[in-house]
C-alpha positions in Angstrom: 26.9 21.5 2.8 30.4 21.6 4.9 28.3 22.5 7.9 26.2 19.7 7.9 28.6 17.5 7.1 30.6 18.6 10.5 27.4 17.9 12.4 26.8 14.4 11.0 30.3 13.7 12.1 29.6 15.8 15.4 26.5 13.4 16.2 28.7 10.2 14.9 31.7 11.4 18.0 28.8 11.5 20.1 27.1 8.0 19.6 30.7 6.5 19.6 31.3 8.2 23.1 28.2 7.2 24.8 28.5 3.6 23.3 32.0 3.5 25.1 30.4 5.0 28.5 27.6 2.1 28.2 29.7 -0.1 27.0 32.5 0.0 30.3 35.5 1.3 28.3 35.1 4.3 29.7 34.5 4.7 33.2 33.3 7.8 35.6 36.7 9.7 36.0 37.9 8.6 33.0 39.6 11.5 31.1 39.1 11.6 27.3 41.4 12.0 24.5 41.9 16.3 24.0 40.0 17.8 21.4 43.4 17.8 19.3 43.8 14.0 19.4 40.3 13.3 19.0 40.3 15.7 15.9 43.4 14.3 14.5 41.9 10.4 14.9 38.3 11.2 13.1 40.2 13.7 10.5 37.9 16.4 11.3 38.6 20.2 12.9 38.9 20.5 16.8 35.6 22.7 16.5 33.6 19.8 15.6 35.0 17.8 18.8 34.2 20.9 20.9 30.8 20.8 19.9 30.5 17.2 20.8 31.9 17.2 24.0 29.8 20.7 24.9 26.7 18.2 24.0 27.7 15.4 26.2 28.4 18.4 29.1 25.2 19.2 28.8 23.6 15.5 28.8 25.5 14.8 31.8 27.8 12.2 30.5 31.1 14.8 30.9 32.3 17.2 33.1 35.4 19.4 32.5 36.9 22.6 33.9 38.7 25.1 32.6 42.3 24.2 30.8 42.0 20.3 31.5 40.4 17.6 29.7 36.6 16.2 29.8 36.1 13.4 32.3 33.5 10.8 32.2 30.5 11.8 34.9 30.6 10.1 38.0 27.4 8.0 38.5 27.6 6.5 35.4 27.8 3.0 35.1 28.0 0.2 32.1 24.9 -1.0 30.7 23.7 -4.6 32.4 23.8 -7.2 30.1 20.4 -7.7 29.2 18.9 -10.8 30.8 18.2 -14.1 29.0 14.4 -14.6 28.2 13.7 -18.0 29.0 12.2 -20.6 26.6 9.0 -20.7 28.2 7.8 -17.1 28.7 5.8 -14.8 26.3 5.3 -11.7 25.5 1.5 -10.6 26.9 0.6 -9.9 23.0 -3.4 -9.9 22.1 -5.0 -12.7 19.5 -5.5 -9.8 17.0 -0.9 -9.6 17.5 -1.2 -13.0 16.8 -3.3 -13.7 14.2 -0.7 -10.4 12.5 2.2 -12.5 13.2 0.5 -15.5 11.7 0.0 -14.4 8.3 2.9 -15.0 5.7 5.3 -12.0 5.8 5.0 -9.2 2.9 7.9 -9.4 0.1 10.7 -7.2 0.4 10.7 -4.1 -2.0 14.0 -4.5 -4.0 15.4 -2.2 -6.9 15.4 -3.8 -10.5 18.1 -2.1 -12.4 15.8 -2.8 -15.7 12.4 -2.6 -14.6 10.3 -3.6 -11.8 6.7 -5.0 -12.7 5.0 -4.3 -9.6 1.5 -3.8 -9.9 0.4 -0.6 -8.1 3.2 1.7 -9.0 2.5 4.7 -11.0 4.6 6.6 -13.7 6.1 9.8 -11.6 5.5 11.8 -14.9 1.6 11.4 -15.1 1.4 13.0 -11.8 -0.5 16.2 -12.7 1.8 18.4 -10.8 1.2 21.8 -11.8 -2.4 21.4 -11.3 -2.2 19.6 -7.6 -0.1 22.2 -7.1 -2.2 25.3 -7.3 -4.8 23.1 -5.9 -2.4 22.9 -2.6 -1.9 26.4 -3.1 -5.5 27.4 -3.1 -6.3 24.9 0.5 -3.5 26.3 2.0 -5.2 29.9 2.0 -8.1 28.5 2.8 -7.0 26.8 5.9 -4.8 29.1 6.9 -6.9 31.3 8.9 -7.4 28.5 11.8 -5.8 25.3 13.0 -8.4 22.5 14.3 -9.5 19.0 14.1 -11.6 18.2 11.2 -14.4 15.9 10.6 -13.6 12.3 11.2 -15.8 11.6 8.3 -13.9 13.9 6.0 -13.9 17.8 4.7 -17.5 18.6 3.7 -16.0 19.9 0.4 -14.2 16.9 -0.5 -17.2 15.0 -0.2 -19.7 16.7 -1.8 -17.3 17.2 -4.5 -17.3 13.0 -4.6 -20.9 12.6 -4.3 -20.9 14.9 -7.9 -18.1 12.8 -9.1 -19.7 9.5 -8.7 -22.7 9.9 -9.6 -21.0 11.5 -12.9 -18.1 8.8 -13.7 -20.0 5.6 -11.8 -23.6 6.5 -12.0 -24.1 6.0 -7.8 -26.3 8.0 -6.4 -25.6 8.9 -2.4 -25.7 12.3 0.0 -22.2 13.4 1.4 -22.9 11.8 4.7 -22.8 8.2 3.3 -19.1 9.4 2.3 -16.4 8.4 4.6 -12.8 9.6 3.5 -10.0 6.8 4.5 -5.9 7.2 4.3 -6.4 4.9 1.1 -8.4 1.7 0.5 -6.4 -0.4 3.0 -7.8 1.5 5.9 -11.2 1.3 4.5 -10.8 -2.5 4.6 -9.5 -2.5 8.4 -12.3 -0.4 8.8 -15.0 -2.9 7.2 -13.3 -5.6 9.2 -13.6 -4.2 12.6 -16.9 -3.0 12.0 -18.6 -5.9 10.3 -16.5 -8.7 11.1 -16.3 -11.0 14.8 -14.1 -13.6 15.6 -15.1 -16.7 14.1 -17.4 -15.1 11.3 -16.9 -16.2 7.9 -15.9 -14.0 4.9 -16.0 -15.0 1.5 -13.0 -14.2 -0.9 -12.8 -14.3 -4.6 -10.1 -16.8 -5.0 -7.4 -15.7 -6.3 -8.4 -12.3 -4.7 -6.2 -9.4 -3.1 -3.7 -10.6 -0.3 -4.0 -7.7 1.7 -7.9 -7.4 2.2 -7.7 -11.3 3.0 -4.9 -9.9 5.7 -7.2 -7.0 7.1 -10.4 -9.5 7.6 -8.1 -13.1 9.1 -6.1 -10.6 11.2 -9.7 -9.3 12.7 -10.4 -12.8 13.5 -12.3 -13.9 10.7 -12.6 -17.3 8.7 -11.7 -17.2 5.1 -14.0 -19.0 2.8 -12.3 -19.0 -0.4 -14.8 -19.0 -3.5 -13.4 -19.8 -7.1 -13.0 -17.7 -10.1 -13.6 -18.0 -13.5 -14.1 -15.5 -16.6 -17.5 -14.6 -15.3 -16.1 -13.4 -12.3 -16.6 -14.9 -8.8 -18.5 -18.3 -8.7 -21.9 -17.7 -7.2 -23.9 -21.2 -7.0 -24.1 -22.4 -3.8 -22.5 -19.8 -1.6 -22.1 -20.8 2.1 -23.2 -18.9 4.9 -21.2 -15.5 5.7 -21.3 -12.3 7.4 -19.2 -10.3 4.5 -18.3 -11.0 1.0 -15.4 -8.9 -0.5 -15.2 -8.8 -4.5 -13.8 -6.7 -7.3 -16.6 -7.3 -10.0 -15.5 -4.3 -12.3 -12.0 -5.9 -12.4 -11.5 -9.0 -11.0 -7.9 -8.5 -9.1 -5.7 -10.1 -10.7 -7.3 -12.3 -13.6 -9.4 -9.2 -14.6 -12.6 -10.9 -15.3 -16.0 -8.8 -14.8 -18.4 -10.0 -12.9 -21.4 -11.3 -15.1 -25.0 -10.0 -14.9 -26.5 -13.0 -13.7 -24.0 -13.6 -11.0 -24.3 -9.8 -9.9 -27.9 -10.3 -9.3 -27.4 -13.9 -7.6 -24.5 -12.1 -5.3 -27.1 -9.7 -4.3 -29.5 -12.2 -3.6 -27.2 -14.1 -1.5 -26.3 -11.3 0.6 -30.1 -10.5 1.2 -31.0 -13.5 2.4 -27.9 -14.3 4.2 -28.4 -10.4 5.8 -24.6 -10.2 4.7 -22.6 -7.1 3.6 -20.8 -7.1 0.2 -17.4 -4.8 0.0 -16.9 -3.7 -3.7 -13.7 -2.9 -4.5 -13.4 -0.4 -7.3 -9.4 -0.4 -7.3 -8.7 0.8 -10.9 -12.5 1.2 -12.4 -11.5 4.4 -14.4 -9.1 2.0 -16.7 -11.1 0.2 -19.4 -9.6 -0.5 -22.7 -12.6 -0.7 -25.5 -15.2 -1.9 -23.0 -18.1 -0.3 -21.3 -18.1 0.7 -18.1 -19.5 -1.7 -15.5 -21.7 0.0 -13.2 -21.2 -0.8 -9.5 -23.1 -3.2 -7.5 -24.1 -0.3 -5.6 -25.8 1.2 -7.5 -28.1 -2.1 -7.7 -28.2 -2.8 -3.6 -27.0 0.7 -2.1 -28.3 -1.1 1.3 -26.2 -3.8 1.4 -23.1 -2.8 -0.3 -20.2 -0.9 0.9 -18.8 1.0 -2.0 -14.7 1.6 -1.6 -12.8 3.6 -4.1 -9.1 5.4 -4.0 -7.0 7.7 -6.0 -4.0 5.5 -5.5 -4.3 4.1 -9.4 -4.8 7.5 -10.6 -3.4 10.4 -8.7 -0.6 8.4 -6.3 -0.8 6.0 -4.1 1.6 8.1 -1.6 -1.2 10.3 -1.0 -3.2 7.7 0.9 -6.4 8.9 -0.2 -9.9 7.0 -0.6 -13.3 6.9 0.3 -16.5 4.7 1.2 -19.7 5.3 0.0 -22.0 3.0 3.3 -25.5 2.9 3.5 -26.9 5.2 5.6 -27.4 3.4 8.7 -23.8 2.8 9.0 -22.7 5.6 8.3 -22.0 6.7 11.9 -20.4 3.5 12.8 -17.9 4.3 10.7 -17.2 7.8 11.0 -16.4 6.9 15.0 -14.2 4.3 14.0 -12.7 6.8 11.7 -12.0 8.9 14.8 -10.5 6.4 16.8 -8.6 5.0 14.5 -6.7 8.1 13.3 -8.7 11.2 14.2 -9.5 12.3 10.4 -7.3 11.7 7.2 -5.1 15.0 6.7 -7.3 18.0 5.8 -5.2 19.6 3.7 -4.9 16.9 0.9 -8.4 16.7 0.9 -9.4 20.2 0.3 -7.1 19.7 -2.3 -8.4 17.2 -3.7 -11.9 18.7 -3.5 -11.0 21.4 -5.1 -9.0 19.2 -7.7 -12.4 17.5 -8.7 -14.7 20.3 -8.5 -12.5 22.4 -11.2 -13.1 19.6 -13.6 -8.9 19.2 -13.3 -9.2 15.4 -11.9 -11.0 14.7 -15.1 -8.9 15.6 -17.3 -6.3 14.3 -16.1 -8.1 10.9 -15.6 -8.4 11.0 -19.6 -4.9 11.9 -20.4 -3.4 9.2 -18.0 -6.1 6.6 -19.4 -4.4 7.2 -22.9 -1.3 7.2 -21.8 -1.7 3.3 -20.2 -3.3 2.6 -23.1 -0.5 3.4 -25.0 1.8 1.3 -22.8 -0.3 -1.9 -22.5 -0.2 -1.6 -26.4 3.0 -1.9 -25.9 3.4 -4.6 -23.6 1.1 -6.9 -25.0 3.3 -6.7 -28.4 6.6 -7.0 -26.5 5.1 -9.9 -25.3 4.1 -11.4 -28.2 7.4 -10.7 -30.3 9.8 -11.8 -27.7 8.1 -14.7 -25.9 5.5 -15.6 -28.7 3.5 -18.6 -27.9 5.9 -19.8 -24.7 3.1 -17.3 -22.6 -0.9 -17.1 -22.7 -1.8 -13.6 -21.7 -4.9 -13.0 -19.6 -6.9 -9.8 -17.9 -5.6 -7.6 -20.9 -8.6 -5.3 -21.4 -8.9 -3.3 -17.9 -6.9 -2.3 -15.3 -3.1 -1.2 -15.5 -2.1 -4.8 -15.3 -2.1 -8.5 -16.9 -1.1 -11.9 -16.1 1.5 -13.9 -17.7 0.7 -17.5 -17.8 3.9 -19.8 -18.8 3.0 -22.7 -20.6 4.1 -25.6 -19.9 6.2 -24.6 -16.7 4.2 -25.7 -13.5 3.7 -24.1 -10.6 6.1 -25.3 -8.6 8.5 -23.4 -10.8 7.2 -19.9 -10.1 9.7 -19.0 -7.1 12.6 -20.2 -9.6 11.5 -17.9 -12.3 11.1 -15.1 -10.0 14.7 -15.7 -8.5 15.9 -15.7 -11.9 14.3 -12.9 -13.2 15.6 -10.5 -10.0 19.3 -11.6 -11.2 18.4 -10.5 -14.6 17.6 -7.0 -13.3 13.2 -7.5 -13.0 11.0 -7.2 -10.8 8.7 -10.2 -11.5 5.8 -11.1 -9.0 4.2 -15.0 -9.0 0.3 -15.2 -8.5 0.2 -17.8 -6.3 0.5 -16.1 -3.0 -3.0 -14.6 -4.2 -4.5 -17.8 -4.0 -6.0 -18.8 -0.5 -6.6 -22.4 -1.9 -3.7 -24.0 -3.9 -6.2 -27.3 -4.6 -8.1 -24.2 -6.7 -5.1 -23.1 -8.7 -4.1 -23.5 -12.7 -1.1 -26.4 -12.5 1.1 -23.8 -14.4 3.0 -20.8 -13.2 1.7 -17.6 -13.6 2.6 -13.7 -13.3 1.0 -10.4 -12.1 3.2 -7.8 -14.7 1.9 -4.5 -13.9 3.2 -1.4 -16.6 1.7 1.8 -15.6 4.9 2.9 -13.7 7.1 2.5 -16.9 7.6 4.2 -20.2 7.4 2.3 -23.5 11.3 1.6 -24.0 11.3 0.7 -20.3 8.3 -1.6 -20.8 10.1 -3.5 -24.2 13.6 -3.8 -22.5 11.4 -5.7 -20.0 9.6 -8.0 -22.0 12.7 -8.8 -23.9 15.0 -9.6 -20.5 11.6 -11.5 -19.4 11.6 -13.8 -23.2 15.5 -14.8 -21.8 14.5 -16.0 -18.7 11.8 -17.7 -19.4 13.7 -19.4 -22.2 16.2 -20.1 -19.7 13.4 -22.0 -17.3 11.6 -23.7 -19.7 
């Protein structure tokens, strides 16, 4: 530990010195301090300033002989002042750059002394880690023998292990070459996007949907079209013309509706005769709470949907691991875009994760973290109803790992207040509005995405009870 400490202060002398060389305080000839008065000034031993000046020797920024002190190089001069950019030029950025710069800018990730409601985060202990352990364990040897580039598709074992596992857990029926493997479900989007999407095409979003697939397709160049949603799920009469829709039907995100029967089938129909593709999102699909299992709209219209799952919601969402199921004549399409885009998603998570599923161990752990949510939406929807009682309306309770908090009789314009208030009071609260495209299409009172998978019970009523107080406050 005192080692590295002396080279983090070694490598702070160093940056200091050069900053003073760039800077014109010191200039070439200039002789520096001796090791003793240097050491004396930063409190640290004359070995650490011999180390730092033997580095800047050997960059060429000193010179010294034998019994004097170090003396700044010759040939080094000050940094220019950089130059002033005039008002009028611009940087040569693309209309893709653009179109990224134009979008509103991602919130800040902030630490909530009492709990932070983000939806997406995970509870650390659920992570099966003994089990993705020897499943590591038993890739490594496997892959240990050579070193090589791997399918841009993905491993053939991780994806024949997924083709099992689907047509098991969501009753889709595909070969392993439909099966592309993506560094989670937000590459899968950027993939759809490129691939599917020109500029000036219009996509249709359920509204409020998820920000960052709206992102992935506007940034491509392509037109929202906002479609409303109600407790049957996206609103399917009279949908425009479009060359992609993008919909969560098992789980609306975030009011949590499912998508009806009737509107399934008239989605389909749309996207025949509009010779559209439909992305299906199955974010959290393995979460249902005393309902049936939806199947997908794949496995209804395998040729025009794109079927995109991820293990973020169940394993981790720092393993950036997910997969598309596309019909077969796309398949290559994607698998080169899949090469260019990153080469292949790392092998060695995947074989993992193949052999994770193929020993049944995903499974089980699937059920144990599915009971273990269960137990904590339990105890969020009470929290919520002994501390706040009828001052919220709670929606979107029976899938998912999420619900939203609607606050009666506060209107929307009050939402950024609430969150601001609720940060000082130690929670991470998130507003749904930003997950409408349309405001005209919004309810007129404010509302909350309060995810709870990532907390333990106590956690998760200290919450709700710090969220009754500032609501009480706003009201």
């Amino acid at each position: 530990m005192v080692q590295l400490e002396e080279q983090s202060v070694a490598r702070r002398i160093i940056a200091a010195i050069k900053q003073r060389i760039h800077g014109g305080e010191y200039r070439p000839g200039d002789r520096l301090p001796s090791s003793r008065a240097l050491a004396a000034e930063w409190g640290v031993s004359r070995t650490t300033v011999t180390a730092a000046y033997g580095q800047l020797i050997a960059e060429g920024y000193l010179f010294n002989r034998p019994g004097a002190r170090a003396v700044v190089a010759r040939g080094l001069a000050a940094a220019p002042a950089p130059k002033a950019v005039a008002p009028e030029s611009k940087r040569a950025l693309s209309d893709f750059a653009e179109r990224l710069l134009a979008l509103p800018a991602p919130a800040r990730f902030h630490t909530y002394r009492v709990a932070d409601l983000r939806y997406g985060d995970l509870n650390g202990a659920d992570f099966p880690l003994l089990a993705w352990r020897r499943a590591l364990n038993r890739a490594s040897l496997r892959r240990a023998e050579r070193l090589r580039y791997s399918d841009p598709q993905g491993s053939a074992p991780l994806r024949t292990a997924l083709q099992s596992y689907l047509w098991r857990a969501r009753g889709i029926v595909c070969a392993p070459e439909q099966i592309v493997v993506v560094n989670g479900s937000q590459q899968g989007l950027d993939l759809c996007a490129r691939l599917l999407l020109d500029p000036g095409d219009n996509f249709i979003m359920e509204d409020p949907g998820y920000v960052l697939a709206r992102h992935a397709f506007a940034a491509s160049g392509g037109m929202t079209v906002p479609v409303a949603v109600d407790r049957e799920g996206i609103r399917t009469e009279g949908l425009p013309q479009a060359r992609l829709a993008y919909v969560t039907p098992s789980h609306q995100y975030p009011l949590g509706s499912v998508l009806s029967a009737a509107r399934r089938r008239a989605l389909l129909d749309w996207a025949a005769e509009a010779g559209a593709m439909v992305v299906e999102d199955d974010y959290d699909g393995e979460y249902r709470h005393g309902v049936a299992p939806i199947p997908p709209l794949q496995v209804s219209a395998p040729e025009r949907v794109i079927y995109l799952g991820t293990v973020s919601k169940t394993l981790s969402p720092t393993l950036r691991l997910g997969y598309l199921v596309v019909p077969p004549d796309l398949s290559r399409a994607f698998a080169e875009a899949k090469r260019l885009t990153d080469r292949h998603t790392p092998l060695l998570e995947q074989e993992a994760l193949a052999e994770f599923l193929s020993s049944g161990g995903y499974e089980r752990h699937i059920r144990s973290i599915r009971r273990r949510n269960a137990e904590r939406r339990a105890a969020l929807l009470q929290a919520l109803v002994e501390e706040c009682g009828t001052r919220l309306t709670v929606t979107g309770a029976d899938t998912g790992l999420h619900v939203v908090a609607w606050l009666n009789g506060v209107p929307v314009e009050r939402e950024a207040a609430v969150v601001e208030a609720a940060r000082e009071a130690g929670i991470g609260l998130y507003p749904i509005g930003p997950l409408y495209a349309s405001g005209a299409k919004r309810p007129a009172e404010a509302g909350f995405v309060v995810g709870y998978a990532a907390h333990d019970v106590d956690v998760i009523r200290r919450g709700a009870a710090g969220l009754a107080k500032v609501f009480a406050a706003v009201a």
